[in-house]
C-alpha positions in Angstrom: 142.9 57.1 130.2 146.1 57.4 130.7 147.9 57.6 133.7 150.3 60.4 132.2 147.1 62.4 132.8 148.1 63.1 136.7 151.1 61.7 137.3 153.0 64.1 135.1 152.7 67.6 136.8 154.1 65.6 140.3 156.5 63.9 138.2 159.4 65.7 139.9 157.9 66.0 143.4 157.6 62.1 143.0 161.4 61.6 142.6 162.3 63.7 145.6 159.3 61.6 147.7 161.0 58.5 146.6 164.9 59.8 147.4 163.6 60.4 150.9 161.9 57.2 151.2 165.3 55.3 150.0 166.9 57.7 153.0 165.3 56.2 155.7 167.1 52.7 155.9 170.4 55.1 156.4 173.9 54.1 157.2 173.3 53.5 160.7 170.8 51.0 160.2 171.4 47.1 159.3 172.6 46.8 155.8 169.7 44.5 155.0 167.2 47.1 155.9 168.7 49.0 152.8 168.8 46.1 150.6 164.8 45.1 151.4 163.6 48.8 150.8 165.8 48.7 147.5 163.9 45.3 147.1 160.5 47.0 147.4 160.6 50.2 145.6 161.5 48.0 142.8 158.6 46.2 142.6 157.3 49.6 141.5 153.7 50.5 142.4 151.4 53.3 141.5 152.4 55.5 143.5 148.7 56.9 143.4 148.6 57.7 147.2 151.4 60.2 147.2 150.4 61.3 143.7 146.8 62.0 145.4 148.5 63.8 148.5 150.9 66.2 146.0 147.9 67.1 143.4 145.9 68.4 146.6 148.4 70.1 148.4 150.1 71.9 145.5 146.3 72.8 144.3 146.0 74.4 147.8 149.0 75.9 147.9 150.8 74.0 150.7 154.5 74.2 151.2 156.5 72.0 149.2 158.6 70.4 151.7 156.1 69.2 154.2 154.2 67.7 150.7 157.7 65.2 150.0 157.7 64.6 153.4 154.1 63.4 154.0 154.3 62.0 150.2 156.9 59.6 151.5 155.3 59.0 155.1 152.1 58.0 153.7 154.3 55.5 150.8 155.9 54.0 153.7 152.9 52.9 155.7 151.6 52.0 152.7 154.4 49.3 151.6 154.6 48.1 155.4 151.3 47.1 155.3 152.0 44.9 152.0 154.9 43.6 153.7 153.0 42.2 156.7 150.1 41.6 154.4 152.4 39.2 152.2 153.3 37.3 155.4 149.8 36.9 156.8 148.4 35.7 153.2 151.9 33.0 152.3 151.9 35.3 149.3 155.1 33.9 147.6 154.6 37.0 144.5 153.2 40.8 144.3 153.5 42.4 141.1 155.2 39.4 139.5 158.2 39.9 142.3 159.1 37.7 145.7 158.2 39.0 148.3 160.4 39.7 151.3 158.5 36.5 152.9 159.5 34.9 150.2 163.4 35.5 150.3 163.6 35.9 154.7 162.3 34.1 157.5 158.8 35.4 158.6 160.3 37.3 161.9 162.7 39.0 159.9 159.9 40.2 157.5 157.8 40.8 160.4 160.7 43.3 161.9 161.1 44.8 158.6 157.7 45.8 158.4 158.0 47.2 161.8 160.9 49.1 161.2 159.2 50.7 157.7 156.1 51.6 160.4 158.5 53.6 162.2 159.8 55.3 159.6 156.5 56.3 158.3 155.8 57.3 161.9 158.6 59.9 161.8 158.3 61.0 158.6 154.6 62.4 159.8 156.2 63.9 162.7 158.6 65.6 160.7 155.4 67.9 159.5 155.5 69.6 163.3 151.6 69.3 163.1 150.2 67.6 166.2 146.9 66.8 164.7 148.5 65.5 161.6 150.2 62.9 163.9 147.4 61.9 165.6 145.6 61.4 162.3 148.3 59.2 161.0 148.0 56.9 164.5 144.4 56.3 163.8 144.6 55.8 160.0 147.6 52.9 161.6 144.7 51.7 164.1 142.4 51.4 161.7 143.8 49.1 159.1 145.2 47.0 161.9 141.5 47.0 163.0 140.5 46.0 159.7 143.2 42.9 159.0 142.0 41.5 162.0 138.5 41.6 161.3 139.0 40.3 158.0 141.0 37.2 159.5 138.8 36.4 162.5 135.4 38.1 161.6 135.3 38.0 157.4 135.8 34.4 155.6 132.8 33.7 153.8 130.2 36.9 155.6 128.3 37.4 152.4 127.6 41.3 154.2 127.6 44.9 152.2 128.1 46.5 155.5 131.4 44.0 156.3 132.1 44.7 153.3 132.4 48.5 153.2 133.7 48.4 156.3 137.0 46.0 155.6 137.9 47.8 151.9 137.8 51.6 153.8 140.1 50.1 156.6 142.1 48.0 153.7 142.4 51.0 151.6 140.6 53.8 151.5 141.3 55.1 154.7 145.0 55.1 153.4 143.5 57.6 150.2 141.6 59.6 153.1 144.4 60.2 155.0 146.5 61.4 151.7 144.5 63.5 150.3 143.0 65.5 154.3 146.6 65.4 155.4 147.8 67.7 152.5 144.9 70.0 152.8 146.2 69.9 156.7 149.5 71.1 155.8 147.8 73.9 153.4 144.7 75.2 154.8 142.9 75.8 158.5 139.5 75.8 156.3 137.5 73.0 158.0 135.0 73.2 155.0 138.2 72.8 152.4 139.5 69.7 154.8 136.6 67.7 154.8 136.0 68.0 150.8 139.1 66.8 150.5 138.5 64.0 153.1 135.6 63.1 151.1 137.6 63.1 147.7 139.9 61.1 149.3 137.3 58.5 150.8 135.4 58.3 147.7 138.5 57.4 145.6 139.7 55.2 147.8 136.6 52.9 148.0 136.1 53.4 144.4 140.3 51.9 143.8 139.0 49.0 146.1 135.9 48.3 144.4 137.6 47.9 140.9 140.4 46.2 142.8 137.6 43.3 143.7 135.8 43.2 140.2 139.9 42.6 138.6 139.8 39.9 140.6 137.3 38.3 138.8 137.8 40.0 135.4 141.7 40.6 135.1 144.4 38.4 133.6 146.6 36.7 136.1 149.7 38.1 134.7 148.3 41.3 134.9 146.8 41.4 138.3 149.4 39.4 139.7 147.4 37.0 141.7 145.3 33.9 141.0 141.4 35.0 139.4 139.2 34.5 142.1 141.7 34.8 144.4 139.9 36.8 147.3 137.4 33.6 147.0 139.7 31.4 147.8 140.6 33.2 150.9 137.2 33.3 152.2 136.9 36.6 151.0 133.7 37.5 149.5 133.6 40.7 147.8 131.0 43.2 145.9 130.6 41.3 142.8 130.5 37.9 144.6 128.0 39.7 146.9 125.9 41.0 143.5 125.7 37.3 142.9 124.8 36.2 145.8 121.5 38.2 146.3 120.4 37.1 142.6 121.0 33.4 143.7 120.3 33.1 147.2 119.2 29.2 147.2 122.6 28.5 144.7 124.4 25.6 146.9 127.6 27.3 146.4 126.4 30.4 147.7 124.5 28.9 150.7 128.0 26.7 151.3 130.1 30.1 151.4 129.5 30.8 155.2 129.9 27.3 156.6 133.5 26.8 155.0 132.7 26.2 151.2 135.3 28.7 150.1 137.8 25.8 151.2 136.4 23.9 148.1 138.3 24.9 144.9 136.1 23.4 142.7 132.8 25.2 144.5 134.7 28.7 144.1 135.8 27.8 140.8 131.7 27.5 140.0 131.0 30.6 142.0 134.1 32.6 139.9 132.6 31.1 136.2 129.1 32.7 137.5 130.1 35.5 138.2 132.4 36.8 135.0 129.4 35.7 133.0 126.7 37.7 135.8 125.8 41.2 135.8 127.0 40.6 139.2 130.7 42.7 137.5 128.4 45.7 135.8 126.5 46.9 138.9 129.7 46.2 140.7 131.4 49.0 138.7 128.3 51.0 138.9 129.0 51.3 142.3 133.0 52.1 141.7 131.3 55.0 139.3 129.0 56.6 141.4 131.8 56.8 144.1 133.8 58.3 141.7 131.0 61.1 140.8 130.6 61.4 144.5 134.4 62.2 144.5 134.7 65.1 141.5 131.6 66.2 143.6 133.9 67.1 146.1 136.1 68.7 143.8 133.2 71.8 142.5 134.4 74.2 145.4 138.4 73.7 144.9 140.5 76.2 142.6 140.4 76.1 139.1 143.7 75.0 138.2 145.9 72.0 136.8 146.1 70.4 139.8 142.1 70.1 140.2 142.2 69.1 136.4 144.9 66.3 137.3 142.5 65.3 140.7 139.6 64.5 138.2 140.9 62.7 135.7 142.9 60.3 138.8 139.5 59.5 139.6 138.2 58.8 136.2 141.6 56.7 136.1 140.1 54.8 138.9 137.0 52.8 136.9 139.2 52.4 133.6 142.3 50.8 134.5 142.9 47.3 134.1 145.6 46.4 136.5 
C-alpha cells in the first residue's frame, strides 16, 4: 500500500509542522544547534507520528494551529530520543546518514538532544492545555523508563511481558500520545479520547512489531542497520521469542541469558533459524491482530477522509518493508 494513501490529505499541514520545527534552533541560539536540526530533518523519516496526530485531529475537528504545533512537539521528542539513542548504541549510521555522534563529541550530542527535549517541551506548552502537558511529561518518563530497562534489565530476557513492556515505552507510547493528544485539543469526549488512545497504542505496538521481524527479514540497505542487529545487542525480540518457545533445549537459545548474544557466530545461528522459522509469520500475526484491534477503534469515529486515511496507515503498518 502506498504511503500516498495518508500522507497526502496532511501533505500541507506537514510542511508548516516541519517550518516550525526548523524554527526552534532560532537566531538566538548557537549556530550549530541550527546546523544539527538541518542535519536531522535531512535524514528524512516518516513522519508517521505527526501524520497520525493531523489525520485525528482534523477528523475531529480540532483547530488547525494547536495540530502544527503539537505535530511538531511530538516530531521533536521523537528525533531527540534517536539522537540520545545513537549515542547510547555507538550507532555510527541511521537511515544511511552519520549521526550527530558520529560527526561531534558525545557531550555535545548529549546537549543537543537536551536542547531538542526542550523545545519539544515548549512546543506542548504552547497548546495552553495543562493536561496535555502533563501527558507529554509522562510519555518523556516513560521512554526514559524504558531505555533504562532495556540497558540494565533486557540483554538476553527471552520474556513476552519485557517485551511488551520495552517496545510500548520505545515506541508506542510516542503513537499513543499522538494520536490522544489531538483528540485532547478537539474533544472533551472521554469515550472519543480513549478510542483514540487505543488506536494510537495499537498502532504503535503493531509499527514495533514489524520493526523487530525487518530485523530479521529486511535488507541491510533498506533497514539501515545490520540483520539481526537487536541480537547482537542482547536484545531478544518477538520473532526470536517465537523461536525460542519451539526450541527451548537449542544451546543457542539456553546461552542467550548468560551472555551468548556476545557470540557472533551463536547469534548468527539463532538469526539463520529464525528467517527460515515460522517464528517471522506468527510474529506478524501478532502485528495484524494489533492492527484489527486498532480499525476497531476507529467503528465509532466520523465517516470521513480522515478516518479513511487512519485505516489505511494502519494497514501501512504490516506491509511496509522499511
Amino acid at each position: 500500500m502506498s504511503t500516498t494513501t495518508f500522507f497526502t490529505s496532511v501533505q500541507d499541514q506537514l510542511q508548516f509542522v516541519e517550518r516550525r520545527i526548523r524554527e526552534q534552533a532560532g537566531e538566538e541560539h548557537h549556530p550549530d544547534l541550527r546546523s544539527a536540526l538541518d542535519h536531522l530533518l535531512a535524514a528524512g523519516g516518516k513522519r508517521i507520528r505527526p501524520t497520525l496526530g493531523l489525520l485525528v485531529g482534523n477528523m475531529l475537528g480540532a483547530p488547525e494551529e494547536k495540530l502544527i504545533t503539537l505535530g511538531a512537539s511530538v516530531e521533536l521528542l521523537h528525533t531527540a530520543t534517536l539522537v540520545h539513542d545513537d549515542l547510547i548504541d555507538g550507532a555510527l549510521l541511521r537511515r544511511g546518514m552519520p549521526t550527530l555522534n558520529a560527526r561531534w563529541s558525545p557531550a555535545a550530542t548529549v546537549l543537543t538532544g537536551d536542547f531538542l527535549f526542550a523545545r519539544a517541551a515548549k512546543l506542548a506548552a504552547e497548546t495552553d492545555y495543562l493536561p496535555l502537558m502533563k501527558l507529554f511529561a509522562d510519555t518523556l518518563a516513560t521512554i526514559v523508563n524504558g531505555e533504562l530497562t532495556q540497558m540494565f534489565s533486557a540483554r538476553g530476557v527471552i520474556d513476552r511481558s519485557n517485551y511488551y513492556d520495552r517496545i510500548y515505552a520505545k515506541t508506542a507510547s510516542l503513537f499513543e500520545m499522538s494520536a490522544l493528544a489531538a483528540a485532547m485539543v478537539a474533544t472533551e469526549e472521554e469515550e472519543t479520547r480513549v478510542s483514540m488512545k487505543v488506536f494510537g497504542y495499537e498502532v504503535g505496538m503493531a509499527f514495533q512489531i514489524v520493526d523487530d521481524i525487518l530485523d530479521f527479514t529486511g535488507e541491510q540497505s533498506a533497514v539501515g542497520k545490520p540483520i539481526g542487529s537487536d541480537l547482537l545487542n542482547g536484545l531478544v525480540t518477538l520473532p526470536a521469542i517465537y523461536y525460542a518457545e519451539e526450541h527451548p533445549e537449542d544451546p543457542d537459545v539456553l546461552s542467550l541469558p548468560n551472555g551468548g548474544w556476545k557470540d557472533t557466530d551463536c547469534v548468527q545461528r539463532l538469526v539463520d533459524g529464525i528467517r527460515k522459522n515460522a517464528a517471522i509469520e506468527k510474529a506478524m500475526e501478532e502485528a495484524r491482530e494489533a492492527v484489527s484491534r486498532a480499525l476497531s477503534a476507529l467503528e465509532d469515529a466520523p465517516a470521513c477522509p480522515e478516518r479513511v486515511a487512519l485505516e489505511n496507515l494502519a494497514k501501512f503498518i504490516v506491509d511496509r518493508k522499511v
